[in-house]
C-alpha positions in Angstrom: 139.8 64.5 86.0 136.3 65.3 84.3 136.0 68.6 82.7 132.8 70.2 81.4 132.5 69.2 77.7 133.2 72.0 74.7 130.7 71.9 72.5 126.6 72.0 72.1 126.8 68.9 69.9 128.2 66.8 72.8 125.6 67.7 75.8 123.8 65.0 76.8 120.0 64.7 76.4 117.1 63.3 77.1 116.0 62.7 73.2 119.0 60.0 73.4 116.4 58.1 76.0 113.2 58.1 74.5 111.8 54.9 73.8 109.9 55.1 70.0 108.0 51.9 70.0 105.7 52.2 72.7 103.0 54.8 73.2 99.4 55.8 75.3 96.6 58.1 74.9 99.1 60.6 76.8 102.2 59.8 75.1 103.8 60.6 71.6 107.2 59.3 70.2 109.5 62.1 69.3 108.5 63.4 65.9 112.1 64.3 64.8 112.7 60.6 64.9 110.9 58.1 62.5 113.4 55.7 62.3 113.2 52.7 65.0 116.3 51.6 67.0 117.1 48.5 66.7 118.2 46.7 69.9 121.6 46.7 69.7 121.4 50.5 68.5 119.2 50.9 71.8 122.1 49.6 73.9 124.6 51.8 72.3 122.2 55.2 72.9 121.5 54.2 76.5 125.1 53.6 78.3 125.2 51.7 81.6 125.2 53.2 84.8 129.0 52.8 84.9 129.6 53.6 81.8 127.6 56.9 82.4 129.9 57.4 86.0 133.1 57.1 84.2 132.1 59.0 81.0 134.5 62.4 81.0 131.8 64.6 79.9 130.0 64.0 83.3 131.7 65.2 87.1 132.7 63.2 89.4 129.6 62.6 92.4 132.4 64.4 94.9 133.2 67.7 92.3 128.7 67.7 91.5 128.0 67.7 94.9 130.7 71.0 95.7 129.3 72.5 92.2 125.6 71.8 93.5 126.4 74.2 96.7 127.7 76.8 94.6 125.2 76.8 92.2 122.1 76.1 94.9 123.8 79.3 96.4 123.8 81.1 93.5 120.1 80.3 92.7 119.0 81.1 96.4 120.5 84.7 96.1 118.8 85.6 92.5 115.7 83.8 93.8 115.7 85.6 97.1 116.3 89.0 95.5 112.7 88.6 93.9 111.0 88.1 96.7 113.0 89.7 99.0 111.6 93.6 98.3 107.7 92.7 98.2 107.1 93.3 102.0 109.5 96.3 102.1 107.6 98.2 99.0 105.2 99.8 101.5 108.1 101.4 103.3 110.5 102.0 100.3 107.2 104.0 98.4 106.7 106.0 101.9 110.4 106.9 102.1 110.7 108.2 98.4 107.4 109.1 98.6 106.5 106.9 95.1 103.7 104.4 95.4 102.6 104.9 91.9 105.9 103.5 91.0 106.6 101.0 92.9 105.4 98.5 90.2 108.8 99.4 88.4 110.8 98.3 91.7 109.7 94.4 90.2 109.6 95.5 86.5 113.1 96.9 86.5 114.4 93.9 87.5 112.1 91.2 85.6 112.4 93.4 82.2 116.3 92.7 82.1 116.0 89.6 83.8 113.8 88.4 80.7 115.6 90.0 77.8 119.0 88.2 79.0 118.0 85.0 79.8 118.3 83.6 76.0 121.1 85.5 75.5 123.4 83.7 78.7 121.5 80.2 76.6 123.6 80.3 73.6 126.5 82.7 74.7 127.5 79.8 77.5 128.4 77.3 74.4 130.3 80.0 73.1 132.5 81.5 76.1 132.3 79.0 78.2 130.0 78.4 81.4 132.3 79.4 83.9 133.2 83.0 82.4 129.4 83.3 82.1 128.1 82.8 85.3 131.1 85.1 86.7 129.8 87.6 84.7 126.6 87.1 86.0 127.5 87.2 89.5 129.1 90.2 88.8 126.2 92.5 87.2 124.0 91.2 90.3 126.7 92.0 92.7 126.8 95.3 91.5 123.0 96.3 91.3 122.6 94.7 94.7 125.5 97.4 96.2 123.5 100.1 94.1 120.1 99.2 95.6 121.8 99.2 98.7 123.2 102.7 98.3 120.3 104.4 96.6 119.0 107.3 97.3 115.5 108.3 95.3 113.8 105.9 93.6 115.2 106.4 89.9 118.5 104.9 91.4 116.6 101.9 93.2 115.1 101.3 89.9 118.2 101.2 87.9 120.1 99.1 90.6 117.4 96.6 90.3 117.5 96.2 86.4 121.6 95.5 86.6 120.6 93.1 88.9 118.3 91.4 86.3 121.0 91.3 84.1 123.2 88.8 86.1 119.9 87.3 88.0 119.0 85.9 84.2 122.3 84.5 83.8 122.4 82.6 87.6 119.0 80.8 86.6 120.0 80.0 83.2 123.2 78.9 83.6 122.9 76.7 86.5 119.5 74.6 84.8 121.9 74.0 81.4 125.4 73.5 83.9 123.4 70.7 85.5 122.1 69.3 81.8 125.7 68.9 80.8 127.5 67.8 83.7 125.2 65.0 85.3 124.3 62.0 83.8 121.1 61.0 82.8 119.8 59.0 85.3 120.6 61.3 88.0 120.1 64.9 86.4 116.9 65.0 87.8 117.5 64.6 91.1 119.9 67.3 91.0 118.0 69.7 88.7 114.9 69.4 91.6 118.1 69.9 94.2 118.5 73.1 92.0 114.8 73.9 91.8 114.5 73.4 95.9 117.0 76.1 96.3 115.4 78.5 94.0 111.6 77.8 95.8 113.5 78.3 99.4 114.5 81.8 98.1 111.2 82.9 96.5 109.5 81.8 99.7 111.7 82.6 102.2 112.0 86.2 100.8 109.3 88.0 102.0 110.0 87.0 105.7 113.4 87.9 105.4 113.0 91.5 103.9 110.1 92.0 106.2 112.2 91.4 109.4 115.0 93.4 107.9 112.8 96.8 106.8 111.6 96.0 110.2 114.5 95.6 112.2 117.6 96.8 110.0 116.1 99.1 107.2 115.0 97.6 103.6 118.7 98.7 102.6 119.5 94.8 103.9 118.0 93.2 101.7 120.0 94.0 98.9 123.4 94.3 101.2 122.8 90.2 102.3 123.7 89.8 98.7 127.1 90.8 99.2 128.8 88.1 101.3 126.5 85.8 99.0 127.6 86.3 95.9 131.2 86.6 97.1 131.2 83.0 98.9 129.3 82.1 95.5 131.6 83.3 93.1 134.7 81.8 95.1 132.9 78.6 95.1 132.4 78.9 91.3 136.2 79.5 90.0 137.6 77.0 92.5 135.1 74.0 91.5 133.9 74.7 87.8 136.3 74.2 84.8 136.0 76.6 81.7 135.9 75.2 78.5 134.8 77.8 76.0 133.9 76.0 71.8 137.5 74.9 70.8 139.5 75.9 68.2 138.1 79.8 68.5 139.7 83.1 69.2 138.3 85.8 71.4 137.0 87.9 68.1 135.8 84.5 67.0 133.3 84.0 69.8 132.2 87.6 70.0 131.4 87.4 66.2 128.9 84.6 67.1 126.9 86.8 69.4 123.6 87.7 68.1 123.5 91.2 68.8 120.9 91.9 66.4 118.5 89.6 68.5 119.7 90.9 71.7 118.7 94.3 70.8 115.1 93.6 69.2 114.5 91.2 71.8 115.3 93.8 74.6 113.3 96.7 72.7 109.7 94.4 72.5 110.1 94.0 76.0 110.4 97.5 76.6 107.8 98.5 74.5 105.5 95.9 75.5 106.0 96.8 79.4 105.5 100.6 79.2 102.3 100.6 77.7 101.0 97.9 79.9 102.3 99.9 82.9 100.8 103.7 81.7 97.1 102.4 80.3 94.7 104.0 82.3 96.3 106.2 84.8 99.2 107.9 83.3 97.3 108.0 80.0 94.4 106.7 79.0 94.2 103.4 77.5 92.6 104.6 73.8 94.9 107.7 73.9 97.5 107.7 70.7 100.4 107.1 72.6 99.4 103.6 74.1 98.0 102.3 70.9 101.2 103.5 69.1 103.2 101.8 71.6 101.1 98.9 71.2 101.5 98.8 67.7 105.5 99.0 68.0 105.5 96.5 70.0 103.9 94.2 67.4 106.2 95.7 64.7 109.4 94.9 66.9 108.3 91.6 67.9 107.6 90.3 64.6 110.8 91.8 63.4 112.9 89.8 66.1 111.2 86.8 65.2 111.7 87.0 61.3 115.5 87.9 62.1 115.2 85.0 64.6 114.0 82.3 61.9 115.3 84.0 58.8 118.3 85.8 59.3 120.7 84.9 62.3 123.0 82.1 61.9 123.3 81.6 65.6 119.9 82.8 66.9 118.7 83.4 70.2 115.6 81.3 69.6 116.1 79.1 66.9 112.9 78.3 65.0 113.6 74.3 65.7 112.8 74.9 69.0 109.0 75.8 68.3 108.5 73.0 65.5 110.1 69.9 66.9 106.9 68.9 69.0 104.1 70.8 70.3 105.4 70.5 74.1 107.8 73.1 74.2 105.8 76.1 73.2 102.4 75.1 75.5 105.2 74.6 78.3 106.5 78.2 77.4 102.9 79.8 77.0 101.9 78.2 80.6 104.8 79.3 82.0 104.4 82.7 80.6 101.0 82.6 82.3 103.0 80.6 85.5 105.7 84.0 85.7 102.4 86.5 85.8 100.6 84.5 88.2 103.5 84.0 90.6 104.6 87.9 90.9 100.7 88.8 91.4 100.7 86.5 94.6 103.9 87.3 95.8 103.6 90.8 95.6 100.2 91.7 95.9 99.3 89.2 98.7 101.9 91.3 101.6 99.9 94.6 100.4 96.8 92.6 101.4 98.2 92.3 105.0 100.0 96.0 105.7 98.0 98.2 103.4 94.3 96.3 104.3 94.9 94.7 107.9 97.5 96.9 109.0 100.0 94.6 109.7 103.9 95.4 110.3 106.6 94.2 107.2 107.3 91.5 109.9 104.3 90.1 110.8 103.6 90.0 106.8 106.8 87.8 106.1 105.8 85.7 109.1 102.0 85.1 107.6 103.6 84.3 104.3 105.4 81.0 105.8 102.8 78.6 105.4 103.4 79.3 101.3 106.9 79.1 101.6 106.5 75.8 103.2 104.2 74.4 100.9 105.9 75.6 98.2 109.2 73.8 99.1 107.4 70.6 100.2 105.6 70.2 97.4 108.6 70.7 95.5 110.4 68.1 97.3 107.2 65.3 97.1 107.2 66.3 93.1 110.6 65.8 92.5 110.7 62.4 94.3 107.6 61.1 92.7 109.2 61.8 89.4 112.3 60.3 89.9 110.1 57.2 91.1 107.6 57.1 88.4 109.5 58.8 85.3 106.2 60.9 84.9 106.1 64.4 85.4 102.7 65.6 82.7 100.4 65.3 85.6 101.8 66.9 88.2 102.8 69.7 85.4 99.2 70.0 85.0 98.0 69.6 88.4 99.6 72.7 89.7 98.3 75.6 88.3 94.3 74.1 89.1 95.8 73.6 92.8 97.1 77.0 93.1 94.0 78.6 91.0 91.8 77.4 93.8 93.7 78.7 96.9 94.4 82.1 95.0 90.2 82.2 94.1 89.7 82.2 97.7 91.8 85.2 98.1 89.2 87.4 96.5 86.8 86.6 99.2 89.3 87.8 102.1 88.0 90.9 104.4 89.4 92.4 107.4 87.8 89.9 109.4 88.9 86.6 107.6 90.3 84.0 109.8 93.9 83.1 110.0 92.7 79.3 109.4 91.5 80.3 106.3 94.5 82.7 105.4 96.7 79.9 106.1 94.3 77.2 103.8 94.7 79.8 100.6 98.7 80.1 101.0 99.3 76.5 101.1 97.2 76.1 98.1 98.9 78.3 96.1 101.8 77.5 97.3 101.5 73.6 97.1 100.8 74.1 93.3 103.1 76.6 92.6 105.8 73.8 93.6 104.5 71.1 91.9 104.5 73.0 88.6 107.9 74.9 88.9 109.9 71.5 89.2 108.0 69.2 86.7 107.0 71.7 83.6 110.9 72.2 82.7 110.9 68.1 81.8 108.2 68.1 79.6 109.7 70.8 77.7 113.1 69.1 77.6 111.9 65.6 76.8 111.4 65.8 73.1 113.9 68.4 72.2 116.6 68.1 69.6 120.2 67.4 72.0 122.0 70.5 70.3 118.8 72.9 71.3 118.3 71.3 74.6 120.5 74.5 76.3 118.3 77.1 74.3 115.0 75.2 75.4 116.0 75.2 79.2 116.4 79.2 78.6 113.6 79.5 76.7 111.5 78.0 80.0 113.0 80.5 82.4 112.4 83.0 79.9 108.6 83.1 79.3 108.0 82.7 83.0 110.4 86.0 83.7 108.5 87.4 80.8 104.9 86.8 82.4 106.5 88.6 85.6 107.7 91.3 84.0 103.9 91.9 82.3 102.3 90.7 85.3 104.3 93.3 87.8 103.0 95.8 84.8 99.5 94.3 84.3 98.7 94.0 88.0 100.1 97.3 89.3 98.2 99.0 86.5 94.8 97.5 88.0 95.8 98.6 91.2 96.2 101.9 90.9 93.4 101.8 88.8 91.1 100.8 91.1 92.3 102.1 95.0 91.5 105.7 94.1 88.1 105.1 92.6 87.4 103.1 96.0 89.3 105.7 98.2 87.1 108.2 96.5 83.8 106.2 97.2 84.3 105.4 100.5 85.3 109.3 101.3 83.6 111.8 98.9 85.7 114.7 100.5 88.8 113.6 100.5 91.2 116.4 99.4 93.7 116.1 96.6 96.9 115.9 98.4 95.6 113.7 101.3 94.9 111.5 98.2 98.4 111.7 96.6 99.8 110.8 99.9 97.3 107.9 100.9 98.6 106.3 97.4 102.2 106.7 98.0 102.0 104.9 101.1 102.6 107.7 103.8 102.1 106.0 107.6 101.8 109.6 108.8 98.6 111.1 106.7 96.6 107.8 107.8 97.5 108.5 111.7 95.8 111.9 111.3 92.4 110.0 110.6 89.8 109.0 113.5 89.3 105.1 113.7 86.6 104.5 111.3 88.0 106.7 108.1 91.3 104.4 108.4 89.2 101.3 108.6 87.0 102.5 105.1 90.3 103.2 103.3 91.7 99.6 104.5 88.3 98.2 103.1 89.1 100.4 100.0 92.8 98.6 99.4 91.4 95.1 100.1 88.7 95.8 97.6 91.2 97.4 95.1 93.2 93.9 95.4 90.3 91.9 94.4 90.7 92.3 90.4 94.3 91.6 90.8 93.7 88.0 92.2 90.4 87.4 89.7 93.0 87.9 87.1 95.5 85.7 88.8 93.2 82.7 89.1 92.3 82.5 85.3 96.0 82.6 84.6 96.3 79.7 86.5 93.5 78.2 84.9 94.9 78.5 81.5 98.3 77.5 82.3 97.0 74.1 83.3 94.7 74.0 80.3 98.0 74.7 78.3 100.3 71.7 80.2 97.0 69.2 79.6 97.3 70.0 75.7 101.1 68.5 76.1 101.6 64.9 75.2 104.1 62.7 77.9 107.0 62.1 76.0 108.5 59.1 78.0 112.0 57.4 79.1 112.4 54.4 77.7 112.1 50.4 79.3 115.8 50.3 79.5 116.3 53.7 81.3 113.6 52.6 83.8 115.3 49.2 84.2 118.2 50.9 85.3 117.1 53.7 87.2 115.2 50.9 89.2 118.9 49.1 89.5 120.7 51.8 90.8 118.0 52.7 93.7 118.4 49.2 94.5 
């Protein structure tokens, strides 16, 4: 019966593919390789299709396809919790009476979500993927309930960064699962299989939590991932083997942890998110306390990295990663760039339609749709054109010029925009958005060393989860720069406490105004949203800049041969 194999060294990659003799403008060989294969050496590295089917390091088609549910489930529920809050933030800030920090509803649970997702990377080859991915089911289960259950916003916020912790390890963990346990020829159909679940959730999400905080109370959206995460979980033990690195006891494999790494690596984040969210309106942005935060942050960071590269015999990033071609670290700056992009649309874009049109939780989900579907469609085209043509640079680099075009037009939205042109900038965005997400993970994989390939695959997820956690920072920071300038311009005489409540979202203060004083302070929150999506646009700009400087690192004749053979 085919188990999941024990060791790093034994995980099947893409490097064992790659064809050295042939290349174009586009294309590079893989420069940790200098030696050519000979053809009967290129036979041996590139098993047949049966060979492949009956090889015990890969599962059955029967046992994938039961793992793929779990997994897809798994990956809908972190992705969906994401999402799921944007359209309820209005109501959640007017309930604890906290607009100003609502940004840290997102930030909570991005900042753990990012500091654990190299950590889950290298601890899966140590404890085994199946102990893993219980555990991170487990720390999402239990923020989820404690979200569910809060009551003031500290609690809500601490909820959410428990959830982080295991939403890290769902993502991770099922990318690298999927690496291991499906053969080459058909990993990446199921990794886009994976990626289609994840793009369900993140679109999907604001209509869902806007009909629950609608219908139910925003409470729902963290209980639906209760009965989730349970039917998950069960799905997980019953399907996936355990196979931790043999020959180890338990004080073994806790000795290989780099705790060292995990706490540097979690204190940069910290530091580099609380400056980014308290510049300019808790404190201003020259005052000592932001520049010395600033300056720790640089300290801490290049202290991670020395004890990274110099120090740590397992690290979490090992410096082989970054040197081994030049793909892997544009695909993790673009996606860095990718993670702040997609949190500024997501979030700020349902604010657009209740704080500036006045539009119901509801009715926001429902006018997010046409992103969510593009999202997923172009997802699904992507992942099919890649299978077919074994190319996946351009549509990497398409993306983020797709989406920076429909998110441009964003800044040029009023209250009287039509719904045709509402529609046009979502699929846009969305369209791109899907078309990146699924083909930037290959390029990064494609020339990486087989024993780093797990590392790599968490080293994508984490510099996108990194760009949302400074993006959630960044953008809120803009925000509530701007909307009380505006609110100020627009009324002069505006007292102090009707301010205070305007910004922490209270329905009730806005009722007591005549017709036109509502309408100039839904003109002021439109206008206030307008940096956030200037900003947005040139991060998708550069992120496509970053995936053209990449070189296509291709599969070879023979795996094309027999790709070709099998669809036949």
């Amino acid at each position: 019966k085919p188990t999941l194999t024990s060791s790093e060294s034994n995980i099947p990659s893409t490097m064992d593919t790659l064809s050295m003799k042939e290349t174009d403008p586009d294309t590079e060989k893989h420069p940790s390789q200098d030696i050519e294969t000979t053809p009967s050496q290129d036979v041996e590295t590139n098993p047949s299709p049966e060979d492949e089917d009956n090889d015990p390091q890969y599962l059955s088609t029967k046992v994938l396809l039961s793992l793929m549910l779990a997994l897809g489930l798994s990956m809908f529920m972190a992705s969906l919790d994401q999402t799921v809050v944007s359209v309820a933030i209005p109501t959640i800030a007017a309930e604890f009476h906290s607009l100003q920090d609502v940004s840290w509803i997102g930030a909570a649970y991005f900042l753990t979500w990012t500091a654990f997702q190299g950590v889950y990377g290298k601890c899966s080859s140590i404890f085994g993927y199946k102990i893993m991915i219980l555990f991170a089911l487990f720390f999402f289960l239990v923020g989820s309930l404690i979200c569910a259950l809060a009551n003031s916003m500290v609690m809500l916020i601490v909820g959410r960064a428990i959830a982080g912790i295991g939403g890290a390890g769902i993502q991770s963990l099922t990318q690298i699962i999927i690496t291991v346990v499906c053969p080459v020829r058909r990993r990446g159909m199921y990794q886009g299989l994976a990626g289609l679940f994840y793009m369900i959730g993140t679109a999907i999400g604001p209509l869902i939590g806007g009909a629950f905080t609608d219908h139910l109370g925003w409470r729902w959206a963290f209980y639906i991932n209760l009965p989730l995460g349970a039917v998950s979980a069960l799905a997980v033990v019953l399907v996936l083997r355990n196979q931790p690195a043999p020959g180890t006891t338990w004080k073994e494999r806790f000795s290989r942890v780099d705790y060292l790494g995990l706490v540097l690596l979690l204190a940069w984040v910290i530091i580099l998110l609380l400056p980014l969210s308290w510049g300019g309106s808790t404190y201003p942005w020259n005052s000592p306390i932001i520049i010395v935060l600033f300056c720790l942050f640089a300290v801490l960071l290049a202290l991670f990295l020395w004890v990274q590269w110099r120090i740590a015999k397992e690290p979490l990033m090992p410096l082989s990663v970054f040197i081994v071609h030049r793909n892997p670290v544009l695909i993790f700056m673009a996606n860095l760039c990718m993670g702040m992009c997609l949190t500024g649309f997501i979030y700020y874009v349902p604010i657009i339609y209740q704080e500036g049109m006045g539009d119901s939780a509801t009715t926001s989900g429902v006018k997010f749709i046409p992103y969510m579907v593009s999202t997923i469609v172009m997802a699904i085209i992507t992942g099919i054109l890649i299978s077919v043509t074994l190319r996946y640079r351009p549509f990497a680099a398409m993306g983020p010029f797709i989406a920076s075009i429909g998110t441009g037009l964003v800044t040029t939205w009023t209250l009287s925009t039509s719904t045709g042109m509402q529609v046009g900038c979502l699929i846009l965005s969305g369209a791109g958005t899907g078309a990146f997400v699924v083909s930037a993970l290959f390029s990064a994989q494609a020339p990486t060393k087989k024993e780093d390939l797990p590392v790599t695959t968490s080293l994508v997820s984490f510099f996108r989860s990194l760009g949302g956690v400074i993006g959630v920072a960044l953008f809120g920071t803009i925000f509530n720069n701007t909307l009380p300038k505006l609110i100020t311009q627009a009324i002069p005489n505006i007292d102090p406490a009707s301010m205070t409540a305007i910004l922490e979202g209270d329905k009730t203060v806005m009722s007591t105004y005549d017709q036109a004083t509502q309408l100039l302070i839904r003109q002021a929150s439109m206008e206030a949203l307008k940096p956030v999506f200037y900003t947005t646009t040139a991060l998708f700009c550069l992120a496509g800049l970053l995936v053209l400087a990449t070189a296509h690192v291709p599969l070879s004749k023979e795996d094309f041969k027999k790709l070709k053979e099998t669809k036949d």
